[in-house]
C-alpha positions as CSV (number, residue, x, y, z in Angstrom):
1,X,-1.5,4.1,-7.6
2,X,2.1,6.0,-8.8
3,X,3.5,8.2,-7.0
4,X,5.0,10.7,-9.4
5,X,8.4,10.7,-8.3
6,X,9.1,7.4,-7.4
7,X,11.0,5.2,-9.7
8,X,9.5,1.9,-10.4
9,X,12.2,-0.8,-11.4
10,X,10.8,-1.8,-15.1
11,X,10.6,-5.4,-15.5
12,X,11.6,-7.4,-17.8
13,X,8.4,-9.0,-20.4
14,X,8.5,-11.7,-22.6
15,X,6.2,-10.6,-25.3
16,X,3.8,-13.1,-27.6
17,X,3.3,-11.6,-31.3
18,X,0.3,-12.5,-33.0
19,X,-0.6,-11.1,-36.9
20,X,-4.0,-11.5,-37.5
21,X,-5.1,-10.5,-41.1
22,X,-8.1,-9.3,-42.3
23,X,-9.1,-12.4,-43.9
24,X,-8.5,-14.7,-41.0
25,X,-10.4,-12.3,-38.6
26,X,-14.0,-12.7,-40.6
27,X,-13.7,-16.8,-41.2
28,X,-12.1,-17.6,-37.8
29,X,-13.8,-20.7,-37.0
30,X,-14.8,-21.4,-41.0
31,X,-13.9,-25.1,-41.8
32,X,-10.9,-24.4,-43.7
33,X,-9.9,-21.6,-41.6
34,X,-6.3,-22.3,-40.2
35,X,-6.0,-22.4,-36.3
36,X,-3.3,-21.0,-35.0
37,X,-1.7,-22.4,-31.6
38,X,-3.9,-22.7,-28.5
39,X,-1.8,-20.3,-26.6
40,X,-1.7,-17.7,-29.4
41,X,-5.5,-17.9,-29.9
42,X,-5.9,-17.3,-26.3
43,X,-3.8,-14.5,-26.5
44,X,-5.8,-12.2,-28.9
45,X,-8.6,-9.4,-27.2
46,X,-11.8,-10.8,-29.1
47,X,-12.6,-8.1,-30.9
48,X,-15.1,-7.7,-33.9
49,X,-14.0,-8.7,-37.3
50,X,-13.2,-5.3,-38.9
51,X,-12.7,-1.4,-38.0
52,X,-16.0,0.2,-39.6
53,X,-13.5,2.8,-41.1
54,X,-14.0,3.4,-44.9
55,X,-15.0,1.0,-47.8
56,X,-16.3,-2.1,-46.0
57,X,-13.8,-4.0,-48.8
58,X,-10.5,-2.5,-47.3
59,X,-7.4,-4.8,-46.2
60,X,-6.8,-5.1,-42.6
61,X,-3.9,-6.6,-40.3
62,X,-4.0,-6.6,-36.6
63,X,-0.9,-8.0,-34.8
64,X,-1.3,-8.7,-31.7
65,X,1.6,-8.6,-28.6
66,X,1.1,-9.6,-25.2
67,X,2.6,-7.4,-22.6
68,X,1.8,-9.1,-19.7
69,X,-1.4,-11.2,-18.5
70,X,-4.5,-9.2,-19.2
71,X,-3.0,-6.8,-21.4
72,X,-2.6,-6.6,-24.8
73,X,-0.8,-4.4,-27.8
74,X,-2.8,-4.3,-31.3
75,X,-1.2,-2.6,-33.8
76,X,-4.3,-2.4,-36.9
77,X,-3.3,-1.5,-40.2
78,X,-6.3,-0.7,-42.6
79,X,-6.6,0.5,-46.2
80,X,-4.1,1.2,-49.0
81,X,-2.6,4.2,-49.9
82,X,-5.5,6.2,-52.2
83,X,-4.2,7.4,-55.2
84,X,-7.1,9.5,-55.6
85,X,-6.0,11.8,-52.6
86,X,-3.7,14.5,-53.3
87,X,-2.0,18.1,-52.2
88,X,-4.1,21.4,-52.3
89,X,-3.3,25.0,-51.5
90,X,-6.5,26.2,-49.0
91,X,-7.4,29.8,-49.0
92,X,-8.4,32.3,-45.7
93,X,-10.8,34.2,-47.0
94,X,-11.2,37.5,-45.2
95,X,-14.2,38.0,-42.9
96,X,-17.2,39.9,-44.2
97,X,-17.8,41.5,-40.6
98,X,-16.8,45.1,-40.5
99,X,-14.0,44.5,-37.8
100,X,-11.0,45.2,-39.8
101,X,-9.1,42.5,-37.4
102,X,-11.7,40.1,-37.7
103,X,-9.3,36.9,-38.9
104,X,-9.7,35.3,-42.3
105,X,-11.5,31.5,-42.2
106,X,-11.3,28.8,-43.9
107,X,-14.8,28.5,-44.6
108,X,-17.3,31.4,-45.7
109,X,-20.6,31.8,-47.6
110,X,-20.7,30.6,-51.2
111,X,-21.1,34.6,-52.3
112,X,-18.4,35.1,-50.2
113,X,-16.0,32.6,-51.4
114,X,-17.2,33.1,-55.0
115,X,-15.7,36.3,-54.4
116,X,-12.2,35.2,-53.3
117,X,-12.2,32.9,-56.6
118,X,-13.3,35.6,-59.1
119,X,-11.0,37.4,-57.7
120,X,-8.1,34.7,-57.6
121,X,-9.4,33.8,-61.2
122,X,-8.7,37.3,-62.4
123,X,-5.2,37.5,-60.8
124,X,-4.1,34.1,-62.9
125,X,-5.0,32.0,-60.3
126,X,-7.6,29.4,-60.9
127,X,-9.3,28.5,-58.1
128,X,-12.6,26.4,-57.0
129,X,-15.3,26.5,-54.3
130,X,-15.7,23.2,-52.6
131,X,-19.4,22.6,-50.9
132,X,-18.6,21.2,-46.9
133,X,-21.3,18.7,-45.7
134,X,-20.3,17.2,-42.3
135,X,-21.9,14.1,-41.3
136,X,-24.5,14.6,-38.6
137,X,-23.1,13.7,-34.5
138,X,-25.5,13.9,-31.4
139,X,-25.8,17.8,-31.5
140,X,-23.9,19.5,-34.7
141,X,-22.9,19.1,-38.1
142,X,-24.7,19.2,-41.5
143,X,-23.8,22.2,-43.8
144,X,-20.5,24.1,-42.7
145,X,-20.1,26.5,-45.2
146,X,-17.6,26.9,-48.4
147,X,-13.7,26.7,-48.8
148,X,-11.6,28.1,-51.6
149,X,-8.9,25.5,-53.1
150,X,-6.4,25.9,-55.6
151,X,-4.2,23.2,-57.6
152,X,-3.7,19.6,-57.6
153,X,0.3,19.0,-56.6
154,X,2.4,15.3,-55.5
155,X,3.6,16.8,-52.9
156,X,3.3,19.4,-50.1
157,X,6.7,21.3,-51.3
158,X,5.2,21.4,-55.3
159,X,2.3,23.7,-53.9
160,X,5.1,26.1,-52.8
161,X,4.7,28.2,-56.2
162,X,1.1,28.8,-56.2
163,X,1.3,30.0,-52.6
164,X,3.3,32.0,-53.5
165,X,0.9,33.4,-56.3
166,X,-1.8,33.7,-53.6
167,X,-0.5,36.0,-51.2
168,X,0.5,37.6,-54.7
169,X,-3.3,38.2,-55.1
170,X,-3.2,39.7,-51.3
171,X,-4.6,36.2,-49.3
172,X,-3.1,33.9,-47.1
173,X,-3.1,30.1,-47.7
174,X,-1.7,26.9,-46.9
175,X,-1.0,23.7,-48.7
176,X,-3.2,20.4,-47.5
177,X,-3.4,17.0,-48.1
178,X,-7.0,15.9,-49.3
179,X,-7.0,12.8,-47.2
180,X,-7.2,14.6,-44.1
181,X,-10.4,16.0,-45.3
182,X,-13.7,14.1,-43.2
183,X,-16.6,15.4,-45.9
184,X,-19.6,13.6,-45.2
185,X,-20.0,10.5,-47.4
186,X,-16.1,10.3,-48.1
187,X,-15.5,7.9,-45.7
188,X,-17.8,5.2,-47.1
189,X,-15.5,4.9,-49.9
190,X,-12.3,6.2,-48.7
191,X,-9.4,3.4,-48.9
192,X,-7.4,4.8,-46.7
193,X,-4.5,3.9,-45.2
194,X,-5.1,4.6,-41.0
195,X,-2.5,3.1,-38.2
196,X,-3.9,2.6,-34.5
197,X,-2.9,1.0,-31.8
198,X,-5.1,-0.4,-29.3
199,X,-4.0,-1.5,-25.9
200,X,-6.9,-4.0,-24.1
201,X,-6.6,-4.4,-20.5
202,X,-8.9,-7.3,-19.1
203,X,-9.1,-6.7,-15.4
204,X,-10.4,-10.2,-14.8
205,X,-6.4,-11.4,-15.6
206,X,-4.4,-8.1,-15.4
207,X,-2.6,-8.3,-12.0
208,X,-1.5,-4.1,-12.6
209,X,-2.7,-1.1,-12.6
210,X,-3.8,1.6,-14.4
211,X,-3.4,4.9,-13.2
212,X,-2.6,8.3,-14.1
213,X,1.2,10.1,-14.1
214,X,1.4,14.0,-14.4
215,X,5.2,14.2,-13.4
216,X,6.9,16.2,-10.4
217,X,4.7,18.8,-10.6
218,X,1.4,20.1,-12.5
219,X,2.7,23.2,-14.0
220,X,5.8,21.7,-16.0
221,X,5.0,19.0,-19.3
222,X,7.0,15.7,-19.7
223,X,6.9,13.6,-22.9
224,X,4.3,10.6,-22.3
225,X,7.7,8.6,-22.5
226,X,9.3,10.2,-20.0
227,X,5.8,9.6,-17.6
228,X,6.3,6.3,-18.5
229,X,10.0,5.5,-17.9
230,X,10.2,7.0,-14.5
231,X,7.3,4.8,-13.2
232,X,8.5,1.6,-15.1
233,X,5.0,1.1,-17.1
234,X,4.1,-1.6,-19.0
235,X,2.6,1.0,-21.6
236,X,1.0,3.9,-21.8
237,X,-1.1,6.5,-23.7
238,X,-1.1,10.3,-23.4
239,X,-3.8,12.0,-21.4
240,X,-6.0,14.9,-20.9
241,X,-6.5,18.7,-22.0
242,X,-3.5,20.7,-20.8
243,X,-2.4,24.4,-21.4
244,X,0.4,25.1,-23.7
245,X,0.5,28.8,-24.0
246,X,2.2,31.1,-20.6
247,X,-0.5,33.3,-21.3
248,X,-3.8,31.1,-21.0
249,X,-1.9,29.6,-17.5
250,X,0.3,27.4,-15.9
251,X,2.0,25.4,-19.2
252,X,1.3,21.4,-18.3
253,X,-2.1,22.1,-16.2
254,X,-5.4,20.1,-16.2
255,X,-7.3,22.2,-18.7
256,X,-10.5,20.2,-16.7
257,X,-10.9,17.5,-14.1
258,X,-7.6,15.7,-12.6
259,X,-7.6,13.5,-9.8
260,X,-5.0,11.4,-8.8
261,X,-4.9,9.0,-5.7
262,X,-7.4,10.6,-4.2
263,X,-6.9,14.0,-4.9
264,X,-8.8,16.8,-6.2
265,X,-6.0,19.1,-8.4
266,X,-8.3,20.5,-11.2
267,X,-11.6,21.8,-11.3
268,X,-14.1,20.4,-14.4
269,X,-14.6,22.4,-17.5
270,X,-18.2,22.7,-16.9
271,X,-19.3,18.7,-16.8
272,X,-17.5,17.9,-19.2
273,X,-16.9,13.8,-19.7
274,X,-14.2,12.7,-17.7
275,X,-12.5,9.1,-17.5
276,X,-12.6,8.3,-14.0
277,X,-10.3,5.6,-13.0
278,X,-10.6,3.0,-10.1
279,X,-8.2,0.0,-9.6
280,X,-8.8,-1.7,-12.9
281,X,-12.7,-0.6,-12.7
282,X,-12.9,2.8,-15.6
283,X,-16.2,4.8,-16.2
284,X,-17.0,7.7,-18.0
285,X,-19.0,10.4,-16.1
286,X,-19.7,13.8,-16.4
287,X,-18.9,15.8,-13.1
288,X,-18.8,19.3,-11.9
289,X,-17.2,21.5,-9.3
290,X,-18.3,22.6,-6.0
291,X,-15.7,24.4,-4.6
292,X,-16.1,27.0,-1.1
293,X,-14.3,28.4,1.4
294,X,-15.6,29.1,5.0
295,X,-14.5,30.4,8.8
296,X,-16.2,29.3,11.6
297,X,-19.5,31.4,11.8
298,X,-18.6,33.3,8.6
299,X,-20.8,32.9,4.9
300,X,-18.9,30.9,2.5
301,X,-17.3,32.1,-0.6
302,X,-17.0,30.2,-3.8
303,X,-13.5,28.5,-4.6
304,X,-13.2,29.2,-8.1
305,X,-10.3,26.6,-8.9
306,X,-7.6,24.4,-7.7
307,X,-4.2,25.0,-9.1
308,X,-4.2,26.8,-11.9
309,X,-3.2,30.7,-12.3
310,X,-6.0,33.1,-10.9
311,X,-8.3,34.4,-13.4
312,X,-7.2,32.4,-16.2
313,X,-9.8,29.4,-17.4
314,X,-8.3,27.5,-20.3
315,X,-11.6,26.0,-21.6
316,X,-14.2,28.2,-19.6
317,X,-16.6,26.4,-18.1
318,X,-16.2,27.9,-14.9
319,X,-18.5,30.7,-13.0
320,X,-18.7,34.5,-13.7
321,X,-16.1,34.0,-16.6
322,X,-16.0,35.9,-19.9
323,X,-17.5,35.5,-22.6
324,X,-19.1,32.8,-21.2
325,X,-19.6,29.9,-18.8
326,X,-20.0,26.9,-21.4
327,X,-17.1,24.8,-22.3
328,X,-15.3,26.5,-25.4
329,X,-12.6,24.7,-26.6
330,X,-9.0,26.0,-26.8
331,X,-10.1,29.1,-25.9
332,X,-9.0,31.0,-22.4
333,X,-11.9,32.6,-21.0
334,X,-11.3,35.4,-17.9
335,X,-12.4,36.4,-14.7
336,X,-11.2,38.9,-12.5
337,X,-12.2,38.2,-9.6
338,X,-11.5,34.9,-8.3
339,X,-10.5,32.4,-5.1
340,X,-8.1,29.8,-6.5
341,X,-6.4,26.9,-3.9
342,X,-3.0,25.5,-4.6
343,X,-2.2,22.2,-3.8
344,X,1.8,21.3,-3.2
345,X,1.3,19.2,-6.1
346,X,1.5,22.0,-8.3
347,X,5.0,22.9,-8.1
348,X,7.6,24.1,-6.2
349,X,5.7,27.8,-5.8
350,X,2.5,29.0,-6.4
351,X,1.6,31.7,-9.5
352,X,3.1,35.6,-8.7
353,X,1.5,38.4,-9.0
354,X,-1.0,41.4,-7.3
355,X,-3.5,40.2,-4.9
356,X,-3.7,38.1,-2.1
357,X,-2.3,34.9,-1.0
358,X,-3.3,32.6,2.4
359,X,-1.0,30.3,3.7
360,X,-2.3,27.0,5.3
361,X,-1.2,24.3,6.9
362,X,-2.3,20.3,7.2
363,X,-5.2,21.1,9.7
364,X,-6.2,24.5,7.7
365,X,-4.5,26.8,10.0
366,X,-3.6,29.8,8.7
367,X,-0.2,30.6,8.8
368,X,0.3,33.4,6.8
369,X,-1.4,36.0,5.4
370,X,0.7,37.6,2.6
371,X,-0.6,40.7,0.4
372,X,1.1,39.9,-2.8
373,X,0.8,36.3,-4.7
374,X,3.6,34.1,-5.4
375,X,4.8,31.3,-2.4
376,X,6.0,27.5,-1.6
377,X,2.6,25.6,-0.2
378,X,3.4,24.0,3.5
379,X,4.1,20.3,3.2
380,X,0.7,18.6,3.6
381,X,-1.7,22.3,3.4
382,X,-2.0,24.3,0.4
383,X,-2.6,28.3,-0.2
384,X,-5.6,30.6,-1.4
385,X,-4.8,32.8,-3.8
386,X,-7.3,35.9,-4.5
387,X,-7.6,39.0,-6.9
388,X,-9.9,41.5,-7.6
389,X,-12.7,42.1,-5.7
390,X,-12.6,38.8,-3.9
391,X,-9.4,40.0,-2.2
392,X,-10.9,41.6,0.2
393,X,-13.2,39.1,0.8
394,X,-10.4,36.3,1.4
395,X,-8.9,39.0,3.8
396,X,-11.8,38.9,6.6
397,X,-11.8,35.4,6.9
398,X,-7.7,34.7,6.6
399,X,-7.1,35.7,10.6
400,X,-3.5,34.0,11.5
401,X,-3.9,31.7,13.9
402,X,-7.5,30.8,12.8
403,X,-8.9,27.9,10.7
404,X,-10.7,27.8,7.3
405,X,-12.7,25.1,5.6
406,X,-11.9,24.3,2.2
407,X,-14.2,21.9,0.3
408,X,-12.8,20.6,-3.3
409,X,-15.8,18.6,-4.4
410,X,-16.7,16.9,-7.2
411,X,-20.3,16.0,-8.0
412,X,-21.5,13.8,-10.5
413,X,-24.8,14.1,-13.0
414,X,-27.1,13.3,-9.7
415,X,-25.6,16.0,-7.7
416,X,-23.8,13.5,-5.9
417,X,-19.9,13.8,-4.4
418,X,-17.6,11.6,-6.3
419,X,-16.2,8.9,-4.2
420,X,-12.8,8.5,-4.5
421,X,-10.6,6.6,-2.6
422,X,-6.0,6.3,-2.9
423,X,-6.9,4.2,-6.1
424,X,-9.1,6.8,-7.6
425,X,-7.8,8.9,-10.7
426,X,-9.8,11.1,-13.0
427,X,-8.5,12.4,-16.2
428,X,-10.5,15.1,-18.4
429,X,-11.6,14.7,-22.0
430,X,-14.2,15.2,-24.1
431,X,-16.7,15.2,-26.4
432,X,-18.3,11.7,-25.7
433,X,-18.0,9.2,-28.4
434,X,-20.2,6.5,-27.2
435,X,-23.1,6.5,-24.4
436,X,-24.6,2.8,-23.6
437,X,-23.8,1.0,-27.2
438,X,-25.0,4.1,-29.3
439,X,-23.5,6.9,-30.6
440,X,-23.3,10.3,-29.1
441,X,-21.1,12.6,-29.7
442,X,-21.4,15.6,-27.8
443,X,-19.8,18.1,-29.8
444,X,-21.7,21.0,-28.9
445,X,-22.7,20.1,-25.7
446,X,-18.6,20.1,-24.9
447,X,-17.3,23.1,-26.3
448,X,-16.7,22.5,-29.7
449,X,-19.0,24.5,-31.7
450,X,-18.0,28.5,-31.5
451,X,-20.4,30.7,-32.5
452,X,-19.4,33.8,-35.1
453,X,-16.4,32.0,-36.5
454,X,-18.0,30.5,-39.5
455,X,-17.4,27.1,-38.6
456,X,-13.6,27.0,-38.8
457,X,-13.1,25.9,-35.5
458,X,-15.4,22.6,-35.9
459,X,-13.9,22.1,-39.4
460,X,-10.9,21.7,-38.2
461,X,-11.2,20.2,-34.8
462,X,-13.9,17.9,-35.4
463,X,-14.5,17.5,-39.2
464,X,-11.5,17.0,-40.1
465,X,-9.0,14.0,-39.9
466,X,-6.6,14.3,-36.8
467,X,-4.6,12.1,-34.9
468,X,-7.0,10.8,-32.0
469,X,-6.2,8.9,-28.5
470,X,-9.7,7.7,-27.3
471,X,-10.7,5.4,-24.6
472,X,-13.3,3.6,-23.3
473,X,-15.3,0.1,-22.2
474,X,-16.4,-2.9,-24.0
475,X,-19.1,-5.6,-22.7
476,X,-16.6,-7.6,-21.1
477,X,-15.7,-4.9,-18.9
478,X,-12.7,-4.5,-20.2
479,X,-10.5,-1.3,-21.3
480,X,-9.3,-0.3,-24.3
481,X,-6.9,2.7,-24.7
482,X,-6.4,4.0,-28.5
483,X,-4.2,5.7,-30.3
484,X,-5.1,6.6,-33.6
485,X,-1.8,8.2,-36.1
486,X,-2.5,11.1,-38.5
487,X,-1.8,14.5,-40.7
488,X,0.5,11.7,-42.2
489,X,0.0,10.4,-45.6
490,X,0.6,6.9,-44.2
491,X,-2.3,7.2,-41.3
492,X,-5.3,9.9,-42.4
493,X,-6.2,10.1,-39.0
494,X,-9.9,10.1,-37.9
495,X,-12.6,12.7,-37.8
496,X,-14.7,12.8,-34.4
497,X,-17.3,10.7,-36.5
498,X,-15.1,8.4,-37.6
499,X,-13.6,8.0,-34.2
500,X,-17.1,7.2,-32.4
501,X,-17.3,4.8,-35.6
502,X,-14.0,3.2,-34.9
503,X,-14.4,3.2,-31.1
504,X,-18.1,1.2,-31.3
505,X,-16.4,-1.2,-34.3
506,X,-13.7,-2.0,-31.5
507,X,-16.1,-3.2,-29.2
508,X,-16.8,0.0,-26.7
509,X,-20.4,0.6,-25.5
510,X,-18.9,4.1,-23.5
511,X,-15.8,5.7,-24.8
512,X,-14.5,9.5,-24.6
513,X,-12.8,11.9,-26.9
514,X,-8.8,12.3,-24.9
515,X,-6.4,15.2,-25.9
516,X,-4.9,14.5,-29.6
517,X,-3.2,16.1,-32.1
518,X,0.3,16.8,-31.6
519,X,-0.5,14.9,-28.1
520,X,-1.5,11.1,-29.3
521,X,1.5,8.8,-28.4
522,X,1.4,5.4,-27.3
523,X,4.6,3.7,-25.6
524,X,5.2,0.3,-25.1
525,X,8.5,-0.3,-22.3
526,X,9.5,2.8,-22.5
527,X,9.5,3.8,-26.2
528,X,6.9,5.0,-28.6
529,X,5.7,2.8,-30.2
530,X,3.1,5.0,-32.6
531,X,4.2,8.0,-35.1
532,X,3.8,11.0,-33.5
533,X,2.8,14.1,-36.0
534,X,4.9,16.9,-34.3
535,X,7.8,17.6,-36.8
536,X,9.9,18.2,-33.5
537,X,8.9,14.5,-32.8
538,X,7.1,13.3,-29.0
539,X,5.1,16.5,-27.5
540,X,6.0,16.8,-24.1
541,X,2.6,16.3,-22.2
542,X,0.5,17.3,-19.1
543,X,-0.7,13.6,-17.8
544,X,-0.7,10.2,-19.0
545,X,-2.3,7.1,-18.9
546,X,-0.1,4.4,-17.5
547,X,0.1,0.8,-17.0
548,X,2.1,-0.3,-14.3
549,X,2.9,-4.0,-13.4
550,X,1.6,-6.2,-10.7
551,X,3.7,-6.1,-7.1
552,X,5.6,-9.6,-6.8
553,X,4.7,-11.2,-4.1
């Protein structure tokens, strides 16, 4: 496994190209199909014929680029640009709840969002009320609710004008591309065009490893390139949830599970799915925390978190938080009254602040006991941190000189402790995508349904098209890690639905939902290699997924 701040030398690949088009993918092995070289054949991932991504008609190109032996670089191109798609201003229509700062939604009733258009209609404005119908995953979707669109304009800066004319009429808006939408039954007959890139590792010939990078320290984010370059990877692929914002925590920390060689450094959001990570062995599994603190002869006390700022739960999922204990996506839930270890890991001191913070050292010792938060961790131990009314309970164990138990455990859907070993890295995701060949995605079940928000959060989370990374397992055991480009008008992107879709077209019989968005970047020897959709370019990150070469013997 990578150490984080050692430098790997990067060595030098001589890669094989292969362009596979659509048509010779669905006659390979017709009589008057055209062979290519032995060599080249061989170096191809079999994979099915086509991405079940749109109309079943739709062009496709997959070239193929081998990186070292075992792994594998497909770029697939599907789909033309539609000239049926086009820009649309969206309206917020204001909440009907009595809370004067409830926030406007995209979607509403249809009385309510008649409404909004009357009242657009009457200001010069002429608008239309669009029916949502998402397709149907393991545990949500079906009928959303109603949106508010205005316009047909070639391109995003001709919408200008009518926004303009909106907030006239006192609403907000913003103008969309109608490619982006995921309504149910578009896809079937959508043309397109999508980018992804697919990276197959086949552990029966890769002589690397894959493992997990989150940089010199938790709390800070690097661009998956950078990951990449200081360990000298073959490729990689961006990782887990991470916090962005200063005030829902530490920016660049797990927001869920992280392992990495060996090491517990974030607690699960809930049991969530996480892709656990083992030499070149990967499984999906959802896992939850067990964390305590004890004293010889003394009751233990829950250990809330590792590494992460007291009190602050970017995803909830925890205990005792508020509003709730559930997963809930991109949401911080609270709790003021908390235990939280720090690992050195997380940077070069630990979160400041009122409360109470235990030094220990490698054998738990404690070595200080100091009544404000805010401190280097000793080389090899780690700190408690406490607030609220768990201060004082941290206080009557934390005697200097005396030692403290501190368990970090993760247990799996039987209760069990993970096993990990040096090799072993976990990186959070989620929803599901695919469970034993079928589809199952866990929306719900993960966080991504909220409740009194009319739906805006699913539609546009999961319903409509983002840029995706996914990963999972095929039959063959092996790994695929995919990036999938988007909020572009040369890649749609992919709904959750469509993801799963893609995901089980690609072979996978598990896969799992990674961080994506702004996130999804793939990088081949150092440079990106996929189109990021940030307009400031490559999002700096809070782990990635990294392929290192074999040692040389």
């Amino acid at each position: 496994m990578i150490n984080p701040n050692h430098r790997h030398r990067r060595p030098v690949i001589a890669a094989l190209a292969v362009s596979l088009p659509f048509a010779f993918l669905t006659t390979a092995g017709a009589s008057d199909a055209v062979a290519p070289a032995p060599d080249r054949q061989t170096a191809a991932p079999s994979q099915p014929s086509h991405l079940d991504l749109g109309a079943q008609d739709l062009p496709e190109t997959r070239d193929v680029t081998t990186l070292a032996p075992g792994l594998t670089r497909t770029t697939i191109t599907r789909g033309t640009p539609n000239q049926d798609f086009f820009w649309t201003a969206e309206v917020a229509v204001p909440s009907a709840s009595p809370d004067p700062d409830a926030p406007a939604s995209a979607l509403s009733t249809q009385a309510q969002a008649q409404a909004v258009t009357d009242k657009l209609d009457a200001a010069g404005v002429t608008a239309r009320v669009e029916h949502v119908q998402s397709p149907q995953l393991a545990d949500a979707g079906g009928d959303l609710g109603h949106r508010v669109r205005v316009g047909q304009f070639g391109s995003k800066a001709d919408g200008s004008p009518t926004l303009d004319q909106i907030k006239a009429a006192g609403y907000k808006a913003s103008v969309i591309y109608t490619g982006w939408d995921g309504d149910a039954g578009s896809s079937d007959d959508d043309r397109g065009p999508w980018i992804l890139q697919v990276l197959t590792i086949d552990p029966k010939d890769f002589r690397g490893s894959l493992t997990s990078s989150f940089g010199p320290s938790l709390e800070n984010r690097e661009t998956t390139s950078q990951l990449s370059a200081a360990a000298g990877a073959l490729a990689a692929v961006n990782g887990g949830f991470f916090t962005m914002d200063p005030a829902a925590g530490a920016p660049g920390d797990p927001a869920g599970t992280a392992v990495h060689d060996g090491k517990v450094l974030s607690e699960p959001v809930g049991d969530r799915p996480s892709l656990v990570l083992d030499k070149n062995s990967t499984s999906i599994q959802r896992l939850h925390w067990h964390g305590t603190v004890s004293a010889p002869g003394s009751a233990e006390l829950p250990l809330d978190g590792i590494d992460r700022v007291p009190g602050l739960i970017r995803n909830c999922g925890g205990t005792d938080d508020t509003p709730t204990n559930l997963p809930l996506h991109d949401f911080t839930c609270t709790d003021a009254d908390e235990i939280v270890a720090f690992t050195p890991e997380f940077g070069p001191t630990t979160p400041a602040g009122p409360g109470l913070e235990v030094a220990l050292d490698a054998q738990g010792t404690v070595t200080a006991v100091n009544h404000t938060r805010g401190t280097a961790v000793p080389a090899g131990g780690r700190t408690l941190q406490a607030i609220g009314e768990d201060t004082d309970k941290l206080a009557a164990l934390a005697v200097p000189g005396s030692k403290l138990k501190v368990d970090t455990d993760l247990l799996n859907e039987k209760g069990k402790t993970l096993k990990s070993s040096p090799t072993t890295d976990v990186v959070n995701g989620g929803p599901t995508l695919i469970q034993n060949g079928q589809l199952d995605v866990t929306a719900k079940r993960d966080g991504m349904v909220r409740t009194n928000d009319s739906n805006s959060f699913f539609y546009g989370w999961v319903h409509k098209r983002n840029p995706r990374t996914f990963a999972g397992v095929d039959a063959q055991g092996r790994t695929l890690l995919v990036t999938a480009d988007g909020r572009q008008t040369t890649s749609l992107g992919l709904s959750l639905n469509e993801e799963a879709h893609v995901a089980r077209s690609l072979g996978m019989v598990n896969a799992i939902n990674l961080d994506g968005g702004g996130s999804t970047t793939m990088v081949q020897n150092g440079q990106v290699v996929n189109s990021p959709s940030d307009a400031t370019g490559e999002r700096p990150v809070g782990d990635a997924l990294l392929l290192l070469p074999g040692r040389k013997d």
